[in-house]
N, C-alpha and C positions, 0 to 999 in steps of 0.2 A: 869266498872272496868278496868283499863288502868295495861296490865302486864308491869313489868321492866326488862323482858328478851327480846332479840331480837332470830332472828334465821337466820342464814348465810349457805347459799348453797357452797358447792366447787364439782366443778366435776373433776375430774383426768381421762384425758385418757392415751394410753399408751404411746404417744408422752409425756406427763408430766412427768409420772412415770419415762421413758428412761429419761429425765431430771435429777432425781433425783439423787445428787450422795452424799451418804454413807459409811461412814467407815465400817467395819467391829466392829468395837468398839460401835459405832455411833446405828447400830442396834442391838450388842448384850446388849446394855445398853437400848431400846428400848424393846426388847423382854423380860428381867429381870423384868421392872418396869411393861408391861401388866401382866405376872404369879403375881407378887407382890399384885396390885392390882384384880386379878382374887381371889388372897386367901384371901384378906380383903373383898372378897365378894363386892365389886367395881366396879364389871362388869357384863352385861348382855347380854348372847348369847344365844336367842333363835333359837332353830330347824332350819335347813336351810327350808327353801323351795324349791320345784321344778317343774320346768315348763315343763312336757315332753310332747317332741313334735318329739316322737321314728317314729310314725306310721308316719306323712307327710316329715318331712326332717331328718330321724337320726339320731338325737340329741337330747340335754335339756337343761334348763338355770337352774343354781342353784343361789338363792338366798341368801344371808349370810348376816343378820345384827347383830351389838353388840353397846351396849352401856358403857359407863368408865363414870361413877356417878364420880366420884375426877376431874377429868376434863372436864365434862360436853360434852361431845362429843359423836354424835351416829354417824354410817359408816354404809353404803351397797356396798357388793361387789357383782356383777354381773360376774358369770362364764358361757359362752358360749361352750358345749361341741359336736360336730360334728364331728362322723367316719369319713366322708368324704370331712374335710379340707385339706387332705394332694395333695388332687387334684388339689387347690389350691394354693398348697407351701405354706398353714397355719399348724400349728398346730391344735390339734384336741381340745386342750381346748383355750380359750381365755376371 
């Protein structure tokens, strides 16, 4: 059975993201059509998950994925959270 969907990878790091540039408009029209589609029941966000990892380095990764059925698109955001980036001159979530 030969399917006729493909599936396309995109990785955004924070160098991409800092790319990005956005009106203000731009994402509040952005954030209107996700609620939009969140109440047509269009989108699926299950439970984060989380990787704690308190006891070896201080920190945890949270996992956040969601799916937009109207636009066929699923996403994972990867949050790194560590009390002791600022030793670093990072932030403590990234």
């Amino acid at each position: 059975m030969k399917l006729s969907r493909s599936l396309e990878l995109l990785f955004l790091n924070q160098r991409d993201l800092d790319s990005i540039v956005l009106s203000m408009d731009d994402i509040l029209l952005a954030v209107e059509e996700g609620l939009r589609q969140h109440g047509l029941k269009k989108v699926t966000l299950p439970p984060k998950s989380h990787l704690d990892l308190e006891a070896e380095f201080s920190g945890h990764f949270n996992i956040l994925k969601g799916y937009v059925s109207s636009i066929d698109v699923a996403g994972i955001k990867v949050v790194g959270d560590y009390v002791f980036n600022y030793q670093r001159q990072l932030t403590s979530e990234i």
